[in-house]
C-alpha positions as CSV (number, residue, x, y, z in Angstrom):
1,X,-26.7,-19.1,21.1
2,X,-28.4,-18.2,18.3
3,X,-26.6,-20.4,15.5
4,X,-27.5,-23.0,18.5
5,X,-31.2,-22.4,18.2
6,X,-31.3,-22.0,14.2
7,X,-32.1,-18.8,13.8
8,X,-29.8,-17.6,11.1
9,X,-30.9,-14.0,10.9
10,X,-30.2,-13.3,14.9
11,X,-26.9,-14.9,14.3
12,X,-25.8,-12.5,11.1
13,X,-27.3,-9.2,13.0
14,X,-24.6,-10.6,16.3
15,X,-22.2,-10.7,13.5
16,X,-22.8,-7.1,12.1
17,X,-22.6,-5.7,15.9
18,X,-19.7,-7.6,16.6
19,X,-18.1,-6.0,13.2
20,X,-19.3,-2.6,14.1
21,X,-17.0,-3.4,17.8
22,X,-14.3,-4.7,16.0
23,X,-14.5,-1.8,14.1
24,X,-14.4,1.2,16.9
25,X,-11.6,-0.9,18.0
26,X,-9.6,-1.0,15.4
27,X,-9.3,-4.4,15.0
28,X,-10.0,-4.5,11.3
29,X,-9.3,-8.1,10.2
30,X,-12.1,-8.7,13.0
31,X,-14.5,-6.9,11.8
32,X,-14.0,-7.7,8.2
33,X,-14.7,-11.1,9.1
34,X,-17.6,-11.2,10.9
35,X,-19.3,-8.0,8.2
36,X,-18.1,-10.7,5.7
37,X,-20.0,-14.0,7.5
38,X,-23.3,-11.4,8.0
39,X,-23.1,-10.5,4.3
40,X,-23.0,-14.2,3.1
41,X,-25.8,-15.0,5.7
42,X,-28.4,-12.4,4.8
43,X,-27.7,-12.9,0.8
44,X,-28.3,-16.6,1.6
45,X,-31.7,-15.5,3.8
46,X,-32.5,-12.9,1.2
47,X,-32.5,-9.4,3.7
48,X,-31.1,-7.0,1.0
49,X,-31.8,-4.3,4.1
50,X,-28.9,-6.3,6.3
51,X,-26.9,-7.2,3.4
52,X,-26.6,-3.3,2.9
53,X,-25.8,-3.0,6.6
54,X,-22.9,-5.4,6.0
55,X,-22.0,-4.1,2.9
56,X,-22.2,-0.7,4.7
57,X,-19.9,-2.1,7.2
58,X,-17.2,-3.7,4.8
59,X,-17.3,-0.2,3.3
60,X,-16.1,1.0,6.0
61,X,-13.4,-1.5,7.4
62,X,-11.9,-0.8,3.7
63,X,-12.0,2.9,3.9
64,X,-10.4,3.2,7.2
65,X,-7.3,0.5,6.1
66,X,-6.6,2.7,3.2
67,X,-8.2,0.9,0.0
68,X,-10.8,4.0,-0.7
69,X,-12.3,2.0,-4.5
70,X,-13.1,-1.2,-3.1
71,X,-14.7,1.0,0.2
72,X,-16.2,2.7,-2.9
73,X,-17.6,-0.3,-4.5
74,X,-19.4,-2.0,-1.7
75,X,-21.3,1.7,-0.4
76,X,-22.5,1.9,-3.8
77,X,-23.7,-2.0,-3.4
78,X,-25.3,-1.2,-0.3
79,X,-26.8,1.9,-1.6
80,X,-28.4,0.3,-4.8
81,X,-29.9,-2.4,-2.5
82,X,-31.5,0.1,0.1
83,X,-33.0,1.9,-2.9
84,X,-34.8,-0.8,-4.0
85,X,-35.7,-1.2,-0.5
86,X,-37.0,2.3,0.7
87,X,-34.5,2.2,4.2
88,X,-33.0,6.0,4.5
89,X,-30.7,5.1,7.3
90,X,-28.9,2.3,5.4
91,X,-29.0,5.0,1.9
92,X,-27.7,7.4,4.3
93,X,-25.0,5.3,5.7
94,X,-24.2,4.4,2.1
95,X,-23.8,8.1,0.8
96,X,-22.1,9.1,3.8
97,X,-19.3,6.4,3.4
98,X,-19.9,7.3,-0.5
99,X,-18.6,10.8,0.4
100,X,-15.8,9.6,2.6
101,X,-14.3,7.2,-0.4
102,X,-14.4,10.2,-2.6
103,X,-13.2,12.7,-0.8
104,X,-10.3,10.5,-0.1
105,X,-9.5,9.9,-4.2
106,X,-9.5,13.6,-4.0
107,X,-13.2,13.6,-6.0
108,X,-14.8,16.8,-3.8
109,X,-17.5,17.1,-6.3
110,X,-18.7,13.7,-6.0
111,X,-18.0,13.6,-2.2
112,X,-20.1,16.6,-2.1
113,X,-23.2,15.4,-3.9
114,X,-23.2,12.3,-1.4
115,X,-22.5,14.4,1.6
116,X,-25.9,16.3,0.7
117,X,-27.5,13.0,0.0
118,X,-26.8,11.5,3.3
119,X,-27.3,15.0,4.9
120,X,-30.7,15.1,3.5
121,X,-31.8,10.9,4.6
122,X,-30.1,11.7,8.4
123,X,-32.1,15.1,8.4
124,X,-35.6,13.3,7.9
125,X,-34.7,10.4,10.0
126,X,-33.5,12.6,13.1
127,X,-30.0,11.0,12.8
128,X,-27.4,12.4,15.0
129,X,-25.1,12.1,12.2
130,X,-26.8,15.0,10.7
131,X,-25.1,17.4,12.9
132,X,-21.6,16.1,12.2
133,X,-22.1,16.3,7.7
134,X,-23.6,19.9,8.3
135,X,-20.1,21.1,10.0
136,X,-18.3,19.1,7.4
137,X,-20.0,21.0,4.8
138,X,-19.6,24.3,6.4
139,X,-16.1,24.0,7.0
140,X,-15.5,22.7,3.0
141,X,-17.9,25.8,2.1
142,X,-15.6,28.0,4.0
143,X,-12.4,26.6,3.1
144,X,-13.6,27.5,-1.0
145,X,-14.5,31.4,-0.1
């Protein structure tokens, strides 16, 4: 409907949501293409806040099909552009999926840092996601003692 009435930046969020479905469902291949067509739409708009959320996205579709650098390599795109742009649930989205990427390449100290760092944005925010980083970081605290 939207790519019907021209209005490319309704149609790229869709495509994000629909990614972020795909995504819960498992359906990987789906959701990587439709977080793909959102991040070529917004880079062609110019929303470096939605191209992070795609970014964000792809980071995450990568992570969860086992190829934890490339997962690496978009989260740290997304988080340079959310920087820039002052948006702490994208940065904290970025970090979090940061910290998942490293933890996985078996990099705890790094993983730790970003766990913090998205801790901290989901804290300020009121982010549910707060709750479940806190817990992570207890247990890894308890599993060094």
């Amino acid at each position: 409907m939207f790519r019907d009435m021209g209005h490319a930046a309704s149609e790229a969020e869709c495509l994000i949501r629909l990614g972020e479905v795909y995504l819960g469902l498992g359906r990987y291949e789906h959701a990587t293409g439709n977080f793909e067509r959102a991040l070529v739409m917004f880079r062609k708009i110019g929303d470096p806040i939605l191209e992070a959320e795609a970014l964000n996205g792809l980071g995450d579709v990568l992570y969860r099909t086992g190829d934890s650098d490339k997962a690496r390599a978009h989260h740290i795109d997304a988080l340079r552009l959310t920087s820039e742009a002052g948006t702490p649930l994208q940065q904290a989205n970025a970090h979090s999926g940061l910290a998942r990427a490293c933890q996985a390449v078996g990099d705890s100290v790094q993983a730790g840092h970003h766990w913090r760092e998205a801790l901290t944005r989901y804290t300020a925010i009121g982010a549910p996601e707060a709750d479940e980083i806190r817990s992570r970081l207890a247990q890894a605290s308890d599993d060094r003692d």
